[in-house]
PQR file with spaces between the fields and no chain letter, atoms N, CA, C, O and H, PARSE charges and radii, in Angstrom:
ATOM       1  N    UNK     1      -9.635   -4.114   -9.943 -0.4000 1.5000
ATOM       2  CA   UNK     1      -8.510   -4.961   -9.588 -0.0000 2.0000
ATOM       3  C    UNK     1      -8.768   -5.587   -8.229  0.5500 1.7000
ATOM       4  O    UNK     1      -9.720   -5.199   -7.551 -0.5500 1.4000
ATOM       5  N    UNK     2      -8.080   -6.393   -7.877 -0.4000 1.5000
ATOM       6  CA   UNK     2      -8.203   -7.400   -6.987 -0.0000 2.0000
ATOM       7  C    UNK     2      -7.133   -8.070   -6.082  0.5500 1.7000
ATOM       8  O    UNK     2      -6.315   -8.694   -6.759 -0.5500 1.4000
ATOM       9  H    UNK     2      -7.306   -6.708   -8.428  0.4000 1.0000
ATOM      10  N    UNK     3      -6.861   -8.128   -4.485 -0.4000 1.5000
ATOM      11  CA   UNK     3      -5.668   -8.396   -4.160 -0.0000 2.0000
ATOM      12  C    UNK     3      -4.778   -9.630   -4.830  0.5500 1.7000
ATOM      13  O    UNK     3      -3.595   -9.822   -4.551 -0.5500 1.4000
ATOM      14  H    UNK     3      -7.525   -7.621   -3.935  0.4000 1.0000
ATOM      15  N    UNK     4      -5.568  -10.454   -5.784 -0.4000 1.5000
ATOM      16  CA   UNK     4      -4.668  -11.699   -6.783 -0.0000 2.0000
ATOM      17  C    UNK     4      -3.676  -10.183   -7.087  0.5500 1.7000
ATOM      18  O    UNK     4      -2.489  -10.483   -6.969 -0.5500 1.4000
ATOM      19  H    UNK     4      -6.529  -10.298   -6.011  0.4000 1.0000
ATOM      20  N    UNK     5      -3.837   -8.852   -7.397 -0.4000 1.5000
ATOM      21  CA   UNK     5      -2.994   -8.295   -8.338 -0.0000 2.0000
ATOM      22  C    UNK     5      -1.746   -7.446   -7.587  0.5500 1.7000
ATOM      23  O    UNK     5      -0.867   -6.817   -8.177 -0.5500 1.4000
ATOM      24  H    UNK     5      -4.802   -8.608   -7.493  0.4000 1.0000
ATOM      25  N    UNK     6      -1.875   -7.568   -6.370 -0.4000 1.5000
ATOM      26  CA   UNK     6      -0.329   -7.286   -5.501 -0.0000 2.0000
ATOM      27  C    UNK     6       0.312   -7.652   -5.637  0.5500 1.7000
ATOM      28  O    UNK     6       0.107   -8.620   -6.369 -0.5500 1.4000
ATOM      29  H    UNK     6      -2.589   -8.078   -5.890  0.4000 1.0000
ATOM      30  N    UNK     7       1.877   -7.470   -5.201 -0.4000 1.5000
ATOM      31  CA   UNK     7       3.025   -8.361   -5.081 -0.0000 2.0000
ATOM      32  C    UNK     7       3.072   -8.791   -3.810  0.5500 1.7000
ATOM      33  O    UNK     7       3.098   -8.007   -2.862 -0.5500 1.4000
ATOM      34  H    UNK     7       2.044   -6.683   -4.607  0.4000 1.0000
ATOM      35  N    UNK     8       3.089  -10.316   -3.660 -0.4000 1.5000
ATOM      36  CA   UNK     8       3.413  -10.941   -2.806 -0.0000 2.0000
ATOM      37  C    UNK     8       4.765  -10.694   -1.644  0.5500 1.7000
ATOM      38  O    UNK     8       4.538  -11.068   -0.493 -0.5500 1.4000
ATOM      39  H    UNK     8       3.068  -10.953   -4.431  0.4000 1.0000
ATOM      40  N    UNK     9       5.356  -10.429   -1.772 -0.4000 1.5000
ATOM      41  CA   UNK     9       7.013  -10.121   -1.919 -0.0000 2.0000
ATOM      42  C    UNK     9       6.670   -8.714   -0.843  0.5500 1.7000
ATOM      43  O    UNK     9       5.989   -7.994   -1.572 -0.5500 1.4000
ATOM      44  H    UNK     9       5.540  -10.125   -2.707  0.4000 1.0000
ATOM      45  N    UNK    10       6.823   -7.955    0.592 -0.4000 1.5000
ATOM      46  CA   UNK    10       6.557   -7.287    1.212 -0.0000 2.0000
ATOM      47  C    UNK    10       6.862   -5.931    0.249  0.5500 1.7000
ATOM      48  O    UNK    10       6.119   -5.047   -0.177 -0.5500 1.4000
ATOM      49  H    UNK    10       7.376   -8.540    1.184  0.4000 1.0000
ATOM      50  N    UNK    11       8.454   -6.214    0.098 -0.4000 1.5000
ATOM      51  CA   UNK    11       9.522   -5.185   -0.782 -0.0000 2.0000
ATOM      52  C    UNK    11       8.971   -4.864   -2.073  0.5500 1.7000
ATOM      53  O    UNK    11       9.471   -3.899   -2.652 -0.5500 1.4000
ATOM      54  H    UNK    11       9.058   -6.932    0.444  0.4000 1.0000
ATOM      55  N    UNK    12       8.265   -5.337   -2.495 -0.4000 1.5000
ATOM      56  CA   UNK    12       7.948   -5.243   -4.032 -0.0000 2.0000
ATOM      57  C    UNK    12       6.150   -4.648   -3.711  0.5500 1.7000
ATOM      58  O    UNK    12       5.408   -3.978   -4.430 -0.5500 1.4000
ATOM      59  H    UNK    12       7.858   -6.121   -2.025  0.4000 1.0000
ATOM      60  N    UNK    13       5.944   -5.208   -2.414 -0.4000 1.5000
ATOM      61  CA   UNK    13       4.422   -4.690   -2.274 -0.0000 2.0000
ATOM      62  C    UNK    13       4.966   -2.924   -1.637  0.5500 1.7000
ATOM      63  O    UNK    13       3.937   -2.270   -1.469 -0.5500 1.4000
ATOM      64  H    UNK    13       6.547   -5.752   -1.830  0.4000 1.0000
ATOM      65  N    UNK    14       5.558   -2.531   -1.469 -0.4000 1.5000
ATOM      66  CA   UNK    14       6.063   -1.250   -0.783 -0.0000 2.0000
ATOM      67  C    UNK    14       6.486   -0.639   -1.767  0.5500 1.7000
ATOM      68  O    UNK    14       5.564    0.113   -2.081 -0.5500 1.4000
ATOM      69  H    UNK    14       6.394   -3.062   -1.606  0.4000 1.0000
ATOM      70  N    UNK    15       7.342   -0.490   -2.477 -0.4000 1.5000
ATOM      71  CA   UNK    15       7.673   -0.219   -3.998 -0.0000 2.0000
ATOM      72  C    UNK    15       5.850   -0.061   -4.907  0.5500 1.7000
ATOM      73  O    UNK    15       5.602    0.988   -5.502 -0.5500 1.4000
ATOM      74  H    UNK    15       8.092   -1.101   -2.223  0.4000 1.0000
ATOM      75  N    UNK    16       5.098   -0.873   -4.880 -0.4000 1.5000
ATOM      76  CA   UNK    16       4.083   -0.676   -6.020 -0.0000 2.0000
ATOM      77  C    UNK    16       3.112   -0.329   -5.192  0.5500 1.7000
ATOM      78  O    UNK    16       2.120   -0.240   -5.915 -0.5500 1.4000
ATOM      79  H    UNK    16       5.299   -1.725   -4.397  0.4000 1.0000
ATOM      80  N    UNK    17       2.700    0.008   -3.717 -0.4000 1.5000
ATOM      81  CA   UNK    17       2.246    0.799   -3.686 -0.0000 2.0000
ATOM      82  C    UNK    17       2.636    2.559   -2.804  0.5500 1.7000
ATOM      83  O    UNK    17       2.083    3.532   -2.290 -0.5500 1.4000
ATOM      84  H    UNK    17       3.507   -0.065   -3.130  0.4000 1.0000
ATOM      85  N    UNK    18       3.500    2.187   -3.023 -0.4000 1.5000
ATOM      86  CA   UNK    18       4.504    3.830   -2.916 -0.0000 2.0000
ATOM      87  C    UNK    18       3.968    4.390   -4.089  0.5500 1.7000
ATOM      88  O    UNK    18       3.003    5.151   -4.030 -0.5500 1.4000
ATOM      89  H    UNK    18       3.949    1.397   -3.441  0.4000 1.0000
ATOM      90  N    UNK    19       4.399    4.143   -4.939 -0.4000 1.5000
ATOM      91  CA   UNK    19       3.993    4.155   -6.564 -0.0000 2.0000
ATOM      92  C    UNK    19       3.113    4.582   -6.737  0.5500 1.7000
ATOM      93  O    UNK    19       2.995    5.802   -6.854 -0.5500 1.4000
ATOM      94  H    UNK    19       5.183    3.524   -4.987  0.4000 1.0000
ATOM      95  N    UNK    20       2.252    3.850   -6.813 -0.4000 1.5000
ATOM      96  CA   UNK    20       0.784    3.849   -6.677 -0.0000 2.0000
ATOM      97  C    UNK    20       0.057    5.550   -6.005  0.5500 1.7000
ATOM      98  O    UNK    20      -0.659    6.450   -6.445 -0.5500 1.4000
ATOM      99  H    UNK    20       2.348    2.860   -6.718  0.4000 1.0000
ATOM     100  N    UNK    21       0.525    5.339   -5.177 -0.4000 1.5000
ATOM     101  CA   UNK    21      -0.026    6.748   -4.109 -0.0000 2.0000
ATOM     102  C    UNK    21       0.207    8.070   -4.343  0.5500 1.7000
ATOM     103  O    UNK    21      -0.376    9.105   -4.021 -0.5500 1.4000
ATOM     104  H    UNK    21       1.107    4.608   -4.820  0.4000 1.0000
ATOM     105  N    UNK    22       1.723    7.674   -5.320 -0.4000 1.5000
ATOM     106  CA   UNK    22       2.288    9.293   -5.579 -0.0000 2.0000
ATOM     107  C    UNK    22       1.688    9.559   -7.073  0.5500 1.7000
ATOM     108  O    UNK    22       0.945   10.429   -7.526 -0.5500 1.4000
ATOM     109  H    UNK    22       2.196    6.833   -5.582  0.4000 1.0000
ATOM     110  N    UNK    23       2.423    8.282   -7.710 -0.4000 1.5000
ATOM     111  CA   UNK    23       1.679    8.377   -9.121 -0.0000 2.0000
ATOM     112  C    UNK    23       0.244    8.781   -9.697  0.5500 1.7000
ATOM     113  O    UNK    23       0.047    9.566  -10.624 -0.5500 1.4000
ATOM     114  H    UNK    23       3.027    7.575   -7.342  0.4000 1.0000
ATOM     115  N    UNK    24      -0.629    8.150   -9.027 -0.4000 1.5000
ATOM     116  CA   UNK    24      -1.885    8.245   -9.302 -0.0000 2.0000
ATOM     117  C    UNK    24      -2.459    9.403   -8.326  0.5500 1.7000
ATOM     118  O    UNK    24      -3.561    9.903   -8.551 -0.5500 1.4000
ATOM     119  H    UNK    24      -0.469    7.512   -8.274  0.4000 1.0000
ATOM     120  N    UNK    25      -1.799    9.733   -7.423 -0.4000 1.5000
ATOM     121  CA   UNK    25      -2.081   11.214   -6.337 -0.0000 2.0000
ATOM     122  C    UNK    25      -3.350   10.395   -5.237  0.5500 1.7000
ATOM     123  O    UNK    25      -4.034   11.062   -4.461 -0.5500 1.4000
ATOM     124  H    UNK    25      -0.904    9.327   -7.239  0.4000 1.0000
ATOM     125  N    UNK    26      -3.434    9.373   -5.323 -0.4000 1.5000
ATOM     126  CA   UNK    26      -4.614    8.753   -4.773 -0.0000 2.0000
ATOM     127  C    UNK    26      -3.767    8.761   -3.116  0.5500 1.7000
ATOM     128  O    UNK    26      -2.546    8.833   -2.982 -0.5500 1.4000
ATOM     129  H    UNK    26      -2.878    8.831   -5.954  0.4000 1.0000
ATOM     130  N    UNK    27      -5.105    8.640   -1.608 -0.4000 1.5000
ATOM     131  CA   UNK    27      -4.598    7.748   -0.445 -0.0000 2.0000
ATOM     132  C    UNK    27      -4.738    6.796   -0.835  0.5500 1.7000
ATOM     133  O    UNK    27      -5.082    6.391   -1.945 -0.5500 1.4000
ATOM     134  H    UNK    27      -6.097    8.582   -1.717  0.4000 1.0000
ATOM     135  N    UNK    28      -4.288    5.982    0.733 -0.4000 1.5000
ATOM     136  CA   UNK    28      -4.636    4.927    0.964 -0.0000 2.0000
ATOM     137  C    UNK    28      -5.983    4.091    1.264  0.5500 1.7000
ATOM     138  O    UNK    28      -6.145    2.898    1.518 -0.5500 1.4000
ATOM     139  H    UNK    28      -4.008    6.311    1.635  0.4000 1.0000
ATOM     140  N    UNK    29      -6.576    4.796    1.181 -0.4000 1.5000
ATOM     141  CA   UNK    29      -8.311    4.455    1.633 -0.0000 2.0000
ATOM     142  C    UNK    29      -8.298    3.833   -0.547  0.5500 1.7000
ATOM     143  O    UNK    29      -8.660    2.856   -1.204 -0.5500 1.4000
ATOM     144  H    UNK    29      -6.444    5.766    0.975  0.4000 1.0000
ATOM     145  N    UNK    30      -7.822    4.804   -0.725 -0.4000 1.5000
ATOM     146  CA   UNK    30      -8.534    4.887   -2.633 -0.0000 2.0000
ATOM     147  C    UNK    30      -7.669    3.553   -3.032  0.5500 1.7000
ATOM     148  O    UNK    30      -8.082    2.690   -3.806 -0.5500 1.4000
ATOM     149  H    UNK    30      -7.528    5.597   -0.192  0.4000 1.0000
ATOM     150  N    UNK    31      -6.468    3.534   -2.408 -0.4000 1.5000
ATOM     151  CA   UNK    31      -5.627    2.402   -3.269 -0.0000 2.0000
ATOM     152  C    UNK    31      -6.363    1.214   -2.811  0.5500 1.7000
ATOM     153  O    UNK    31      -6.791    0.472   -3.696 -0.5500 1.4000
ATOM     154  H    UNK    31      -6.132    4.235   -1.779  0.4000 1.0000
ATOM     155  N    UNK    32      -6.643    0.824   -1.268 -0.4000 1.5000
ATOM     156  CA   UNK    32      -7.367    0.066   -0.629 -0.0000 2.0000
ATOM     157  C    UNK    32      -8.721   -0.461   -1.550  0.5500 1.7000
ATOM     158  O    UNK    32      -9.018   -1.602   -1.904 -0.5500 1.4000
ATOM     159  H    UNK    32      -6.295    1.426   -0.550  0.4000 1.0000
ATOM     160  N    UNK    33      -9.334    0.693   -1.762 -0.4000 1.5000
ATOM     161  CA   UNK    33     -10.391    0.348   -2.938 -0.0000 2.0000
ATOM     162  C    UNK    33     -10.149   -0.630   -4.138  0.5500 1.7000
ATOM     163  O    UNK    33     -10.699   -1.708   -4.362 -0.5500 1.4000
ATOM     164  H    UNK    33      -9.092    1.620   -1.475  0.4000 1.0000
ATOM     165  N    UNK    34      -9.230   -0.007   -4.817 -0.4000 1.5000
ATOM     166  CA   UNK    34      -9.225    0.027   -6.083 -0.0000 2.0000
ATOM     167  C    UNK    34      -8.609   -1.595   -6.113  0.5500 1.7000
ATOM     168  O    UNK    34      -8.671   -2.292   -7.126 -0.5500 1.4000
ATOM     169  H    UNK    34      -8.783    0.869   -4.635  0.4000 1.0000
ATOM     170  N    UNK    35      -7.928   -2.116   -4.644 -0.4000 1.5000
ATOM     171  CA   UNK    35      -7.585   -3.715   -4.759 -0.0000 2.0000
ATOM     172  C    UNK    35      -8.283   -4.505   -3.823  0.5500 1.7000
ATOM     173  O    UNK    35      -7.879   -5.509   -3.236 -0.5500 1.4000
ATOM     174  H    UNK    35      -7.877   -1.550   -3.821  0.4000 1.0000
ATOM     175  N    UNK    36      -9.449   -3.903   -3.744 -0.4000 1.5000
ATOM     176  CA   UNK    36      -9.958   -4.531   -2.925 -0.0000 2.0000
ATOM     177  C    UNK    36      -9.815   -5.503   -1.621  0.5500 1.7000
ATOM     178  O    UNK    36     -10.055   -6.672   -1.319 -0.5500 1.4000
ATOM     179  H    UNK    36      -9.777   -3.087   -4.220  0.4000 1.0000
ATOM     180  N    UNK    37      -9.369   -4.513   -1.127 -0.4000 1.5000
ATOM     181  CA   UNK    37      -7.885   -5.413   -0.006 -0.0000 2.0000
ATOM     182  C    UNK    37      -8.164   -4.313    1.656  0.5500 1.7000
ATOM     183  O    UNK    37      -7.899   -3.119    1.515 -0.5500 1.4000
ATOM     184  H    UNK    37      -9.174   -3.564   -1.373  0.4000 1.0000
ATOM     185  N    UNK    38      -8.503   -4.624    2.617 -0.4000 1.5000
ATOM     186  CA   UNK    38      -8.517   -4.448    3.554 -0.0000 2.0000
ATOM     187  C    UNK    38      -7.026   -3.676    4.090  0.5500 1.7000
ATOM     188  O    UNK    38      -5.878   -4.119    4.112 -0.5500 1.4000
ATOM     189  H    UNK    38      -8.718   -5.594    2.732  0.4000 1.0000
ATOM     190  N    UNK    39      -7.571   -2.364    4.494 -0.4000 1.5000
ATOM     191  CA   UNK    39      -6.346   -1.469    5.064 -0.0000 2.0000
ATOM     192  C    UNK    39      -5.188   -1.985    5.756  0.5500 1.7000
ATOM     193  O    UNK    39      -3.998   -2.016    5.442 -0.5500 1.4000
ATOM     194  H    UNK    39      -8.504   -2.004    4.476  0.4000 1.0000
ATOM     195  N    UNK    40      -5.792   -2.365    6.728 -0.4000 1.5000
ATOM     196  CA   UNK    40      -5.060   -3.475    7.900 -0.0000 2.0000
ATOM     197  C    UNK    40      -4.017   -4.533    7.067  0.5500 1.7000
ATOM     198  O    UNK    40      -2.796   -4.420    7.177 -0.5500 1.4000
ATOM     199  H    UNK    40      -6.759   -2.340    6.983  0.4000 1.0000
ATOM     200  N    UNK    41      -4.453   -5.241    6.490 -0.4000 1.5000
ATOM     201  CA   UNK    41      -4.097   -6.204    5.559 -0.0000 2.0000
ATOM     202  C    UNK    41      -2.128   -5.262    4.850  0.5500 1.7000
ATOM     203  O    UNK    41      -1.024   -5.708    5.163 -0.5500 1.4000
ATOM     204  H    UNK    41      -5.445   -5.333    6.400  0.4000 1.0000
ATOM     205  N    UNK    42      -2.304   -4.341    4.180 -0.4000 1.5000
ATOM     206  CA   UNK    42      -1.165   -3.686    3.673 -0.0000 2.0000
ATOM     207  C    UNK    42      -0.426   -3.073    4.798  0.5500 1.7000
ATOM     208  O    UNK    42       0.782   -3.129    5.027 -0.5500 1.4000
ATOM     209  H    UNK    42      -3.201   -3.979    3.926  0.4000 1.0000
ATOM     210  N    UNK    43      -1.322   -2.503    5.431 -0.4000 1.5000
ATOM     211  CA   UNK    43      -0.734   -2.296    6.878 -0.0000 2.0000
ATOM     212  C    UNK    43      -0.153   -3.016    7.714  0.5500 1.7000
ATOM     213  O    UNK    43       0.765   -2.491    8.344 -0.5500 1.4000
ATOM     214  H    UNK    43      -2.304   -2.457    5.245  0.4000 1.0000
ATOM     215  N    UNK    44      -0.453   -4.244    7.948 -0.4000 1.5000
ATOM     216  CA   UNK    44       0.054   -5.025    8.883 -0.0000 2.0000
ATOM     217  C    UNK    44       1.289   -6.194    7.922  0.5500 1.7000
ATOM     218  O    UNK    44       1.993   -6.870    8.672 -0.5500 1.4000
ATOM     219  H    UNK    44      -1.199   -4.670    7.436  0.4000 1.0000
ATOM     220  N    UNK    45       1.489   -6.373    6.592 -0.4000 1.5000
ATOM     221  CA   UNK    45       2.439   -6.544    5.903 -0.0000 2.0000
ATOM     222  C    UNK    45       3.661   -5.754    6.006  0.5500 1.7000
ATOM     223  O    UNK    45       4.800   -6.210    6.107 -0.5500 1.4000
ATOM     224  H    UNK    45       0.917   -5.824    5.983  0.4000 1.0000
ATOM     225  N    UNK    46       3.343   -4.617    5.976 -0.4000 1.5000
ATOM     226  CA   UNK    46       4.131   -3.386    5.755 -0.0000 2.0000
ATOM     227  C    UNK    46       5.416   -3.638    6.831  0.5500 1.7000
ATOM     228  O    UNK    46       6.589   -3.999    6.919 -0.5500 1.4000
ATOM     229  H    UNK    46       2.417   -4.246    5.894  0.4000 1.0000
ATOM     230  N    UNK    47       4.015   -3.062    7.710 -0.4000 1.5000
ATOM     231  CA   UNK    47       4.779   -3.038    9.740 -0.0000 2.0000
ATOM     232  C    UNK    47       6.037   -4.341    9.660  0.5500 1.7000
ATOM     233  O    UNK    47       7.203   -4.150   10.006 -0.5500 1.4000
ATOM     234  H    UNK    47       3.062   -2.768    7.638  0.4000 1.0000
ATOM     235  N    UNK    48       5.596   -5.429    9.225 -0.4000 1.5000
ATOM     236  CA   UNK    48       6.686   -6.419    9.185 -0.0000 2.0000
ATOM     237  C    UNK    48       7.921   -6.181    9.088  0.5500 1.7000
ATOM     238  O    UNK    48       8.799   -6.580    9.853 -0.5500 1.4000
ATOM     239  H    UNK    48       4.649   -5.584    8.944  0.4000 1.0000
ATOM     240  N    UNK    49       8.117   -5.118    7.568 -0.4000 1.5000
ATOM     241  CA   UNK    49       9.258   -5.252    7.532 -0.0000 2.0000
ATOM     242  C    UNK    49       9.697   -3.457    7.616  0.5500 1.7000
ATOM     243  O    UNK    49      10.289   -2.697    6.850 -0.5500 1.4000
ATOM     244  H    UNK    49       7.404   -4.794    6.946  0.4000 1.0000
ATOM     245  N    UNK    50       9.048   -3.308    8.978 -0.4000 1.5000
ATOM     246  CA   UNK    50       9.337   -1.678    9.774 -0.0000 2.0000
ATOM     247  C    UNK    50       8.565   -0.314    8.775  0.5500 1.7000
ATOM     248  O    UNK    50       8.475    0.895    8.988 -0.5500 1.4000
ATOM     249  H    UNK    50       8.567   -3.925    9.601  0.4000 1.0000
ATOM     250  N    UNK    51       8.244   -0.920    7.988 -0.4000 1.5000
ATOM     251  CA   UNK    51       7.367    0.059    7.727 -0.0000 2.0000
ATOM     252  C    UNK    51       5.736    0.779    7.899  0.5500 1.7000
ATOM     253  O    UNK    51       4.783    0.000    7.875 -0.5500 1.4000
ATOM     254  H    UNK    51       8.318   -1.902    7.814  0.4000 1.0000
ATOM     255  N    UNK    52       5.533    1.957    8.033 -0.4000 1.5000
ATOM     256  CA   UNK    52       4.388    2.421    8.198 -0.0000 2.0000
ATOM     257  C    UNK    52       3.592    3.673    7.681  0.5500 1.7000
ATOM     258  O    UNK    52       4.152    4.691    7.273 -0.5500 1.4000
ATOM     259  H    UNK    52       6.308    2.589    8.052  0.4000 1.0000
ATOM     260  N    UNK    53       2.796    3.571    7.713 -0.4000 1.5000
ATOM     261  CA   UNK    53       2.061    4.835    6.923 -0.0000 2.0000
ATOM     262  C    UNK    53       1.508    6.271    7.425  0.5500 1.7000
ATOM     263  O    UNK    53       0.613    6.708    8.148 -0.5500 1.4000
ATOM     264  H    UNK    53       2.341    2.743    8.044  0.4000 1.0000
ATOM     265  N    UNK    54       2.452    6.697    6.704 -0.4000 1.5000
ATOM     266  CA   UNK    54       2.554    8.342    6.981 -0.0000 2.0000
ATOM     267  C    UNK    54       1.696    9.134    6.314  0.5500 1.7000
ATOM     268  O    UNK    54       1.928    9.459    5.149 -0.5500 1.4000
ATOM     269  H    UNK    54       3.179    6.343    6.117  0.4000 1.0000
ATOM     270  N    UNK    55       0.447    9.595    7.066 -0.4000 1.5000
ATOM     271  CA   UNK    55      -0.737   10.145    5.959 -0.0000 2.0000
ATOM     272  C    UNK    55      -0.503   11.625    5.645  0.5500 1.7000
ATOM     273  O    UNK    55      -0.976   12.224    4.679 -0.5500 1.4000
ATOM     274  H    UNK    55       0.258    9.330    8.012  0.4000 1.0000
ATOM     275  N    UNK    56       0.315   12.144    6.622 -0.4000 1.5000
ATOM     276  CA   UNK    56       0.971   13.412    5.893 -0.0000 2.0000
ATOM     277  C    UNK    56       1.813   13.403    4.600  0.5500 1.7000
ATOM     278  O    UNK    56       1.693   14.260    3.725 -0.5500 1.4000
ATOM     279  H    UNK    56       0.699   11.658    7.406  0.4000 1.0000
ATOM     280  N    UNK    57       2.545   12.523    4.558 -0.4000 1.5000
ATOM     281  CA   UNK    57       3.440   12.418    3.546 -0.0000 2.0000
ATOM     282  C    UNK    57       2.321   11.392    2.735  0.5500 1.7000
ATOM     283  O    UNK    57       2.742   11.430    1.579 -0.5500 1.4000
ATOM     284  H    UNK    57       2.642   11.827    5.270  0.4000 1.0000
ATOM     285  N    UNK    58       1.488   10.772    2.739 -0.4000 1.5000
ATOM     286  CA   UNK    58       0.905   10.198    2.031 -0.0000 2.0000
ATOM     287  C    UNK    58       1.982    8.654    1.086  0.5500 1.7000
ATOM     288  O    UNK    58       1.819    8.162   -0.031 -0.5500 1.4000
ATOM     289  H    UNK    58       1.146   10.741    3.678  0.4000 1.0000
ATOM     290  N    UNK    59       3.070    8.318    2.257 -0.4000 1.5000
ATOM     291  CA   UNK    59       3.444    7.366    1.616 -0.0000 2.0000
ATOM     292  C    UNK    59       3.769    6.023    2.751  0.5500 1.7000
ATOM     293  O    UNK    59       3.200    6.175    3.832 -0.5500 1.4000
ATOM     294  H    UNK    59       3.202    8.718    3.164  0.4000 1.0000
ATOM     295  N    UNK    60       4.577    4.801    2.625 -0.4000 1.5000
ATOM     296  CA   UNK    60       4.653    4.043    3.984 -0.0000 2.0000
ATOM     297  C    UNK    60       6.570    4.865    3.674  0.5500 1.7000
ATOM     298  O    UNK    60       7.184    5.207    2.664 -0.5500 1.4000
ATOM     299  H    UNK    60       5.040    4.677    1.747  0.4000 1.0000
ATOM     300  N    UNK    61       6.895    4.863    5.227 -0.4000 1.5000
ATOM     301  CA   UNK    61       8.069    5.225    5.733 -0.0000 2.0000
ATOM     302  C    UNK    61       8.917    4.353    6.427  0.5500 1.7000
ATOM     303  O    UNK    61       9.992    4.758    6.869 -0.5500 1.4000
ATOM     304  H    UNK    61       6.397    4.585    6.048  0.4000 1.0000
């Protein structure tokens, strides 16, 4: 997969990959992979709208 396959939409990108992380038990390094999408990149979307990633909890908060 490929970042064409995110949601554009911050809220909807936080939702699918919340999802993503718990569902599939994967981090963020693996989800990063699997869309070929630069950490920073979801990260710095995220932060926008106050969210951030909690690698203990393994989700964004």
């Amino acid at each position: 997969m490929a970042i064409e396959n995110l949601p554009s939409d911050p809220m909807m990108l936080l939702s699918f990959t919340n999802t993503r992380l718990r569902d599939e038990g994967i981090n963020l390094d693996d989800f990063c992979s699997q869309f070929q999408v630069d950490k920073s990149f979801i990260e710095e979307k995220l932060d926008k709208i106050g969210y951030t990633y909690n690698n203990e909890l393994n989700k964004f908060i």
